[in-house]
TINU-306987 format. One record per residue (C-alpha): residue number from 1; residue in one letter; y, x, z negated. Coordinates in nm, 2 decimals. Each point is the difference from the previous one (the first is absolute). Layout:
BEGIN
{NUM; "A"; {Y; X; Z}}
...
This chain:
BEGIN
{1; "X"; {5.20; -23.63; -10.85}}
{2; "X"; {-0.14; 0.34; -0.17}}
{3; "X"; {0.20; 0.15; 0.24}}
{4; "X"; {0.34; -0.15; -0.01}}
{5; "X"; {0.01; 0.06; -0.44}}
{6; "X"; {-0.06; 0.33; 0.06}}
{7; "X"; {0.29; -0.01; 0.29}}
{8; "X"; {0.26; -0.17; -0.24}}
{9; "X"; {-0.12; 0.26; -0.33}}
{10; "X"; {0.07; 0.24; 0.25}}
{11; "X"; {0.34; -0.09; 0.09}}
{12; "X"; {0.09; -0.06; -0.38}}
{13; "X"; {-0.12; 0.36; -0.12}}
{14; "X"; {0.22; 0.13; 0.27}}
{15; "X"; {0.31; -0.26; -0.07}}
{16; "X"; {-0.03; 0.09; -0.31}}
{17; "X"; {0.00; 0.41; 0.04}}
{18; "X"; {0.25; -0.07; 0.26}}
{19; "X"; {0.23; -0.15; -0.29}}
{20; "X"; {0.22; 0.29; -0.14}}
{21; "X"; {0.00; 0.01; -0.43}}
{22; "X"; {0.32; -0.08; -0.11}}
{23; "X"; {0.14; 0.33; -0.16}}
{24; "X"; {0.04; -0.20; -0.31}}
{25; "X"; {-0.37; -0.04; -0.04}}
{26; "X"; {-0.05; 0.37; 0.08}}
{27; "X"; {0.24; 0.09; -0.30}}
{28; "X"; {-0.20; -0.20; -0.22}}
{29; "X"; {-0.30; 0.16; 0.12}}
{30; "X"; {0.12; 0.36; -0.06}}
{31; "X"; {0.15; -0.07; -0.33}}
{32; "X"; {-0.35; -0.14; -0.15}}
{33; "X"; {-0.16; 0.31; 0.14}}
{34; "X"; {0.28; 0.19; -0.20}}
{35; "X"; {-0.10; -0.15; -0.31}}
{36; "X"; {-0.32; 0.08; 0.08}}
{37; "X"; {0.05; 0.33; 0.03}}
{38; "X"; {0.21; 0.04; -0.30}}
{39; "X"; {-0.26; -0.18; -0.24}}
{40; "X"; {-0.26; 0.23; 0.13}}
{41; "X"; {0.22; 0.34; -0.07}}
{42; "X"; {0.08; -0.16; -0.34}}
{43; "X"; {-0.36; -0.01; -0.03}}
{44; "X"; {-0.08; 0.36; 0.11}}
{45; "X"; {0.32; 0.09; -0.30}}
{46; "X"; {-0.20; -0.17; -0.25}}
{47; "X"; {-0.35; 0.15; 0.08}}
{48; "X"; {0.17; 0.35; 0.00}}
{49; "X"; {0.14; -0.05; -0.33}}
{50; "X"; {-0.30; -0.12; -0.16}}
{51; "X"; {-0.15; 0.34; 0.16}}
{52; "X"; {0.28; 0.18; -0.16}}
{53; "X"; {-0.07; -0.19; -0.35}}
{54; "X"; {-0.40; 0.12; 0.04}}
{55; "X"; {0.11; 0.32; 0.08}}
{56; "X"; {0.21; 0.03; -0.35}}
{57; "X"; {-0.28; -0.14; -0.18}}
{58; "X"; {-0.25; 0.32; 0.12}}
{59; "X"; {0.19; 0.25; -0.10}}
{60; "X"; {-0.18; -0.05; -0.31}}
{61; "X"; {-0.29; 0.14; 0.14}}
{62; "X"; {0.17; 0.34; 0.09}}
{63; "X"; {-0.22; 0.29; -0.18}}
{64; "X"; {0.16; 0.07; -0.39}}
{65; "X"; {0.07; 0.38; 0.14}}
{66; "X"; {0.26; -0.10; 0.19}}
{67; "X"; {0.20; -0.22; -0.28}}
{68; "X"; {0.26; 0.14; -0.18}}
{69; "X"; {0.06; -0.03; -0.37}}
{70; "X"; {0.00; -0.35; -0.05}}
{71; "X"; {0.08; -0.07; 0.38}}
{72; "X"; {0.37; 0.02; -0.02}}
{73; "X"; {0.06; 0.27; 0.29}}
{74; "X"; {0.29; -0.14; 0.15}}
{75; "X"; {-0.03; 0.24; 0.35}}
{76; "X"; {-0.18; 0.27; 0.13}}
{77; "X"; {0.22; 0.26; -0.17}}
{78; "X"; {-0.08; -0.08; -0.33}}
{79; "X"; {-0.36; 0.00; 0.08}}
{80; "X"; {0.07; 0.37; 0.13}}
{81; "X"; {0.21; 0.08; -0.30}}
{82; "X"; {-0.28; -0.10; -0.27}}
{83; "X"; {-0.20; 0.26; 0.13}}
{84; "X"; {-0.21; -0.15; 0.35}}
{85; "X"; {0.00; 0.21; 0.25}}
{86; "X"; {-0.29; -0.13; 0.21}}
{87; "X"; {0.13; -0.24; 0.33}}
{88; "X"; {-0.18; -0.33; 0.02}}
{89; "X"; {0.02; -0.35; -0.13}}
{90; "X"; {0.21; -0.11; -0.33}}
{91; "X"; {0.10; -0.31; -0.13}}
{92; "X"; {0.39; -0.05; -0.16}}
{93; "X"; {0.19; -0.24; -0.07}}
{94; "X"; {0.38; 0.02; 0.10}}
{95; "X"; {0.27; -0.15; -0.28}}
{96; "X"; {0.07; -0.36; 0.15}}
{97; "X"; {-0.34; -0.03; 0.21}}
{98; "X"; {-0.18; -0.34; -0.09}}
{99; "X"; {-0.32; 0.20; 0.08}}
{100; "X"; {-0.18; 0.36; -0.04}}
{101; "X"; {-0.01; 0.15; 0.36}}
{102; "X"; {-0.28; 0.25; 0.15}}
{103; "X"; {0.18; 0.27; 0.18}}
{104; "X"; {-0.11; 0.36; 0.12}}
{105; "X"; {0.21; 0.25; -0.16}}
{106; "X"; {0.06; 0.36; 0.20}}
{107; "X"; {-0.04; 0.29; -0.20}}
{108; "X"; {0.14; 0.23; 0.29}}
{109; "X"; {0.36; 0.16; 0.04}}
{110; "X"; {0.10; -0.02; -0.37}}
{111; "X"; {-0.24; -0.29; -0.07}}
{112; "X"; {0.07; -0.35; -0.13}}
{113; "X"; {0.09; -0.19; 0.31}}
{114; "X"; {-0.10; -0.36; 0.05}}
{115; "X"; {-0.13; -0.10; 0.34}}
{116; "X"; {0.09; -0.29; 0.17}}
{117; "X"; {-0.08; 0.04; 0.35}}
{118; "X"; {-0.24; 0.19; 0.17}}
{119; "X"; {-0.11; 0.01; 0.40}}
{120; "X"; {-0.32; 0.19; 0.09}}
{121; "X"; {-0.15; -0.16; 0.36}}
{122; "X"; {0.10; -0.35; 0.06}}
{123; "X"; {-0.26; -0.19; -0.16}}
{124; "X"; {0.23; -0.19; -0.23}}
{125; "X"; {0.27; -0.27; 0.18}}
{126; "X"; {0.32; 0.06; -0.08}}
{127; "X"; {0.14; -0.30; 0.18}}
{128; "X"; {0.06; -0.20; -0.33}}
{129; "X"; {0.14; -0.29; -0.10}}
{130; "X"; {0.29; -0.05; -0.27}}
{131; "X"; {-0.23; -0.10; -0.30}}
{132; "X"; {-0.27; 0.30; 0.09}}
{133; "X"; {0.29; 0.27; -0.06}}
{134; "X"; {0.10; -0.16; -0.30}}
{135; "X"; {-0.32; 0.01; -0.16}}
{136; "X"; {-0.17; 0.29; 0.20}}
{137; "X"; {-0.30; 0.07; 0.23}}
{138; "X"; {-0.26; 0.20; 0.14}}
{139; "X"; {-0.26; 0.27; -0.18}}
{140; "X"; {0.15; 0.18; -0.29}}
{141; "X"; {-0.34; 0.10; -0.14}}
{142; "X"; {-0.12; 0.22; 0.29}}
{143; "X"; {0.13; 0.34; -0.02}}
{144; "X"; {0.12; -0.04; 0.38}}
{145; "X"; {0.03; -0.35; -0.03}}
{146; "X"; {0.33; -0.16; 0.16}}
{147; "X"; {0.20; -0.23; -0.21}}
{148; "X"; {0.37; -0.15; -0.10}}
{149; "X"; {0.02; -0.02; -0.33}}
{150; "X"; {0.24; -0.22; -0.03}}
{151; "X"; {0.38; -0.11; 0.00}}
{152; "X"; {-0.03; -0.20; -0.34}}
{153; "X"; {-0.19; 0.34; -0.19}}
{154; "X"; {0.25; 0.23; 0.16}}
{155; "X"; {0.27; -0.21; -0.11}}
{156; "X"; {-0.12; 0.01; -0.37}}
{157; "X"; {-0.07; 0.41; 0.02}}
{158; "X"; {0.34; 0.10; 0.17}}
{159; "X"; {0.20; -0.22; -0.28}}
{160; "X"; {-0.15; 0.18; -0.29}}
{161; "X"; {0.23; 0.30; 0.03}}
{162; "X"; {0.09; 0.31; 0.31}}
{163; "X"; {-0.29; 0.04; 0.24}}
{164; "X"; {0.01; 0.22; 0.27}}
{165; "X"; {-0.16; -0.11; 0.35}}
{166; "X"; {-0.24; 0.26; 0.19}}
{167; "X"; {-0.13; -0.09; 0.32}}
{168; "X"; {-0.30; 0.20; 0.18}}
{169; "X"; {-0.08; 0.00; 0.34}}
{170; "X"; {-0.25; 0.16; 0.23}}
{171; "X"; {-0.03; -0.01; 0.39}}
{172; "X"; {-0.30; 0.03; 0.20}}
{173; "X"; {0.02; 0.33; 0.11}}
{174; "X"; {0.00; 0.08; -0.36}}
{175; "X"; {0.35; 0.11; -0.12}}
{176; "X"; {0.16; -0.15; -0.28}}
{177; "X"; {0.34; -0.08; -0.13}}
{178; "X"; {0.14; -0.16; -0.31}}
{179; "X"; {0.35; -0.18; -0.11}}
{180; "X"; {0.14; -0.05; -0.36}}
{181; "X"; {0.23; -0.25; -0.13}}
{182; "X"; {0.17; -0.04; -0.32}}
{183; "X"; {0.05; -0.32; -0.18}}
{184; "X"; {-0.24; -0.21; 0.18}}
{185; "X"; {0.04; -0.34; -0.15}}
{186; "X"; {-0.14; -0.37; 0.14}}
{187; "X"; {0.19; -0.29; -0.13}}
{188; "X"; {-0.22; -0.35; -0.06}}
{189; "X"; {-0.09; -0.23; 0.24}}
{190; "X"; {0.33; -0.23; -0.07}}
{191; "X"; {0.19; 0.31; 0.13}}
{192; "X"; {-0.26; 0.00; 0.30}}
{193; "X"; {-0.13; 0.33; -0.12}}
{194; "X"; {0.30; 0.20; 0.07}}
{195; "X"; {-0.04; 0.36; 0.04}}
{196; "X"; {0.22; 0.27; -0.14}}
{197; "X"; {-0.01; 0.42; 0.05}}
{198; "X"; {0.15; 0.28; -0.08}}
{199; "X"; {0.04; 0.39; 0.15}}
{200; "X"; {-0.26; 0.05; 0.25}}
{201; "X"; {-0.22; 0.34; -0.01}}
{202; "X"; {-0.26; 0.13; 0.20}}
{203; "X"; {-0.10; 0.14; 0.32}}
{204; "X"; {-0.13; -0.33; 0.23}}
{205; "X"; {0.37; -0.10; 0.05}}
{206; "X"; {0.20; -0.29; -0.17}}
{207; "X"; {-0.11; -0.30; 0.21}}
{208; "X"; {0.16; -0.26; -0.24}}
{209; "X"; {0.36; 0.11; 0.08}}
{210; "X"; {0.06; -0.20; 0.25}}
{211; "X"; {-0.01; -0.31; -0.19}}
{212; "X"; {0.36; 0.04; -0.11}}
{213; "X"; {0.12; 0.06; 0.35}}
{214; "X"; {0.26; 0.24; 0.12}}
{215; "X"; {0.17; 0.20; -0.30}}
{216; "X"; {0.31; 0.12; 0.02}}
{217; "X"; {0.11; 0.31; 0.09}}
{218; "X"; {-0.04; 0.21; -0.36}}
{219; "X"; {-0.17; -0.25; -0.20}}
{220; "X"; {-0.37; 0.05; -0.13}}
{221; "X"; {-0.22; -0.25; 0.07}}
{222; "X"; {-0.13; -0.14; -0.35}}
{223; "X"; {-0.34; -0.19; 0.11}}
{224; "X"; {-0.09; -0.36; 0.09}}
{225; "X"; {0.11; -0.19; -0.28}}
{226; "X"; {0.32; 0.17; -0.07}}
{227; "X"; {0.34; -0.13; 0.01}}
{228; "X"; {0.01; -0.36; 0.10}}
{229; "X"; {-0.25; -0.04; 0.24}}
{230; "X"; {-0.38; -0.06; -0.09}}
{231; "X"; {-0.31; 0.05; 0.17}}
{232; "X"; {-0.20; -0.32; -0.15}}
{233; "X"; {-0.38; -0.01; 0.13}}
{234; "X"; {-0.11; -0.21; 0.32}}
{235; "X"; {-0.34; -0.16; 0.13}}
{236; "X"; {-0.05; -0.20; 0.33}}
{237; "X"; {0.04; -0.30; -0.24}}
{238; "X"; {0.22; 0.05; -0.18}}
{239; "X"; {0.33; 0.23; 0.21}}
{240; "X"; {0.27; 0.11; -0.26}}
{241; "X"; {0.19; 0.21; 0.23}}
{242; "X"; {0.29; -0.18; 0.16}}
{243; "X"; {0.04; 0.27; 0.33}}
{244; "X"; {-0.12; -0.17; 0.29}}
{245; "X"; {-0.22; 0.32; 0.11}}
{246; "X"; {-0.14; 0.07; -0.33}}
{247; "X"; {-0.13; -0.35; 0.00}}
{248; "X"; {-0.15; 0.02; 0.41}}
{249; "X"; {-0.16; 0.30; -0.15}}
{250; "X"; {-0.14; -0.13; -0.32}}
{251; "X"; {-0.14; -0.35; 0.21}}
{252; "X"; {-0.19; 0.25; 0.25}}
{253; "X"; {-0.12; 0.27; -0.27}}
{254; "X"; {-0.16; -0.22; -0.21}}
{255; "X"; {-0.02; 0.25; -0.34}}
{256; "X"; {0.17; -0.03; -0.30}}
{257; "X"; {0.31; 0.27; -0.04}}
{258; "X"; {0.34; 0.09; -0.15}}
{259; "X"; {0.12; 0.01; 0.38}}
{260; "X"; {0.32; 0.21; 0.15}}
{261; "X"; {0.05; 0.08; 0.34}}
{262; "X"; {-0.30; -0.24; 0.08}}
{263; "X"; {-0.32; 0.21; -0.05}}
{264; "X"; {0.17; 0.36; -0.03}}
{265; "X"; {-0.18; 0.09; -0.38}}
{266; "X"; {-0.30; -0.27; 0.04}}
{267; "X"; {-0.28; 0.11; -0.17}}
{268; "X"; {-0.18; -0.36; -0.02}}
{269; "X"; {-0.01; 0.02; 0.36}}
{270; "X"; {-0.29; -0.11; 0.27}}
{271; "X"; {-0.21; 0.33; -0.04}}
{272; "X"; {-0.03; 0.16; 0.35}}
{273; "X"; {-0.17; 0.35; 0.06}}
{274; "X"; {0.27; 0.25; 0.03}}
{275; "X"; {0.24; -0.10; 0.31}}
{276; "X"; {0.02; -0.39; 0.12}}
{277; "X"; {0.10; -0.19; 0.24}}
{278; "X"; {0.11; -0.38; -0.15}}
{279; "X"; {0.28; -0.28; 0.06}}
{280; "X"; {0.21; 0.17; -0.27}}
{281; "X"; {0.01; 0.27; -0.23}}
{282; "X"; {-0.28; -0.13; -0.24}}
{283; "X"; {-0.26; 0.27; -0.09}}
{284; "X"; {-0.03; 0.20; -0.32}}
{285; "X"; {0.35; 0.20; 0.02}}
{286; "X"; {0.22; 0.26; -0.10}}
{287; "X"; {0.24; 0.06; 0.30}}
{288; "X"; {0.22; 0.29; -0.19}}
{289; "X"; {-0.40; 0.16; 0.06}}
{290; "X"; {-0.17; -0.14; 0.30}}
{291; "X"; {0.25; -0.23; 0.16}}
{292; "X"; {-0.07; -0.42; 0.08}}
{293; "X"; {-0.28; 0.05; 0.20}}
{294; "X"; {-0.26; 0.25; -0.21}}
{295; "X"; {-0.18; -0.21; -0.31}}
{296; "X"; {-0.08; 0.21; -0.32}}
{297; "X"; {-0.32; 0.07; -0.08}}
{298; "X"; {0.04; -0.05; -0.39}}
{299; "X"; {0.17; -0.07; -0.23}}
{300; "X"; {0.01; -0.02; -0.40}}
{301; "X"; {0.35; -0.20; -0.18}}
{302; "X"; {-0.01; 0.11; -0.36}}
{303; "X"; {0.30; 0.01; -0.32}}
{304; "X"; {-0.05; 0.20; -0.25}}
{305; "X"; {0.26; 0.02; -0.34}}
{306; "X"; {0.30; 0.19; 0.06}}
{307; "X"; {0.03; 0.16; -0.35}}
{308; "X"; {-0.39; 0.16; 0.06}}
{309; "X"; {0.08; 0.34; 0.04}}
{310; "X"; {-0.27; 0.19; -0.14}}
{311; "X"; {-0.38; -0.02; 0.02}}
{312; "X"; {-0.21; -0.10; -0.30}}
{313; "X"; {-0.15; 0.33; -0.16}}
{314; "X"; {-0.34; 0.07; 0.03}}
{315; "X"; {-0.21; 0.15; -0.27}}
{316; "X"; {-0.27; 0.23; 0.11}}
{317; "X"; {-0.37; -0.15; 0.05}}
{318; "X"; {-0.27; 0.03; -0.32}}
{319; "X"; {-0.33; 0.21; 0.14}}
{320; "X"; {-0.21; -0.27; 0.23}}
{321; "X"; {0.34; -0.24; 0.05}}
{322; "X"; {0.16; -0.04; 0.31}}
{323; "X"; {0.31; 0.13; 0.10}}
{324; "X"; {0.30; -0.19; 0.06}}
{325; "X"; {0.21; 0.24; 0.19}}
{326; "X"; {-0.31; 0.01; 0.27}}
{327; "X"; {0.10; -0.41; 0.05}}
{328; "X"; {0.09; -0.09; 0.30}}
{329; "X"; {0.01; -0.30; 0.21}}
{330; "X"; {-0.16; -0.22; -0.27}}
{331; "X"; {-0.35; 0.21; 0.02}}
{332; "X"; {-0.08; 0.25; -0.25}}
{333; "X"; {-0.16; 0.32; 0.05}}
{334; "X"; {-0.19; 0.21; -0.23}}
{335; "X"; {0.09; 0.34; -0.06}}
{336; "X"; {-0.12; 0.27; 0.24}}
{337; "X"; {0.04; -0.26; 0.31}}
């Protein structure tokens, strides 16, 4: 009798796997794991902006030496202008910002510039979702620390007035190159963070050009953002390019990037160790440098004021003070050193 149950709830598990699931059930099935999904990246948003709220509320404890008069530096070059010459940590406070903001101002080449991105070795993921570009990510408070700093603060700096865009790169057999832009501007998020440039300088090639396509024969290219067609800012979730192999490459790159030409000027790339071999085209790169297939070593993104011409002066040191014109790199050395 044993037996013959255990026959028959034999032969009913395998009636019952036998019995295909109606595609209409599988539908269901996949659209409750959908919502699923969706309420737990909804959740993920909300913990990263209550991160991003923690974060504002810290920069309180930034030391005194690095506040300006009254806190009202609006960008790295006015911090420069009132007389600091050191690189390192500041806090400003862009016109329309809702918060202060931390960022690491560059005293180098002319001084003044506000970094948004760096790459050093990999450590930090750049393969970001929507929400994490907007509000930023990674280690801004280590000197060699890789971050974004964020589409929403860059938004807020490049609509204050003319910024100027400098871009410097490294590979790994130690060479370096650098590109200029003039009027580097963001638009909000309700424009997708749309990106508009000016004249390109510099000697690592102009890797953006390609974004407005083929030119005509005579006519200067005026930068991505010119004219009537926009560069606007994509993520894997969230695709505002409407070419169907800028999109292929956004889905397989997985970083955040003002994309032309798929991943020809993608500094928010995968970070690979010199020359790579991948699906596509998505290390750290420059190709008017190194071509598709090398990935940059680092990189720095900063913007700097475009009416900052000259350096702050710089009164001569007291007997037993420091100084300043022996500042470099954010450390100060004594005299004699």
């Amino acid at each position: 009798m044993g037996m013959l149950r255990t026959s028959l709830a034999f032969l009913h598990l395998a009636t019952s796997l036998a019995v295909p699931v109606p595609c209409e059930e599988k539908i269901v099935r996949l659209e409750a794991e959908i919502q699923g999904l969706k309420m737990v990246i909804d959740n993920q948003h909300r913990y990263i902006q209550d991160l991003h709220n923690s974060q504002a509320q810290r920069l309180e404890l930034i030391p005194n030496s690095h506040l300006g008069p009254e806190n009202l530096y609006r960008d790295c070059s006015e911090v420069f202008a009132d007389g600091n010459v050191a690189s390192g940590l500041y806090v400003i406070h862009p016109d329309g910002s809702p918060t202060a903001l931390s960022v690491y101002c560059d005293m180098n080449n002319g001084g003044g510039w506000t970094v948004f991105q760096r790459r050093r070795d990999g450590t930090e993921s750049f393969d970001r979702a929507w929400v994490e570009y907007k509000h930023g990510f990674g280690d801004l408070f280590s000197p060699d620390g890789e971050f974004w700093l964020g589409n929403e603060p860059l938004h807020y700096l490049t609509s204050q007035g003319n910024y100027d865009l400098r871009i410097d790169m490294e590979d790994f057999e130690g060479n370096q190159r650098y590109a200029e832009y003039k009027n580097f501007k963001v638009d909000d998020e309700k424009d997708q963070f749309q990106l508009h440039l000016g004249e390109y300088t510099g000697n690592a090639g102009n890797a953006l050009a390609d974004v407005r396509g083929p030119r005509p024969a005579g006519q200067k290219w005026a930068g991505p953002g010119s004219g009537s067609t926009r560069v606007k800012f994509s993520t894997y979730d969230q695709l505002n390019d409407e070419s169907d192999d800028n999109a292929k490459c956004i889905r397989h790159t997985k970083a955040g990037w003002w994309f032309s030409k798929c991943d020809a000027g993608n500094l928010n790339g995968h970070y690979y160790k010199g020359p790579y071999q991948a699906m596509t085209d998505d290390g750290v790169v420059w190709y008017t440098w190194h071509g598709w297939w090398y990935s940059i070593k680092s990189v720095v993104m900063m913007v700097r004021a475009a009416d900052l011409e000259h350096p702050p002066p710089i009164l001569a040191p007291l007997p037993g003070q420091l100084d300043p014109s022996k500042v470099a790199g954010g450390v100060i050395r004594p005299q004699g050193q």
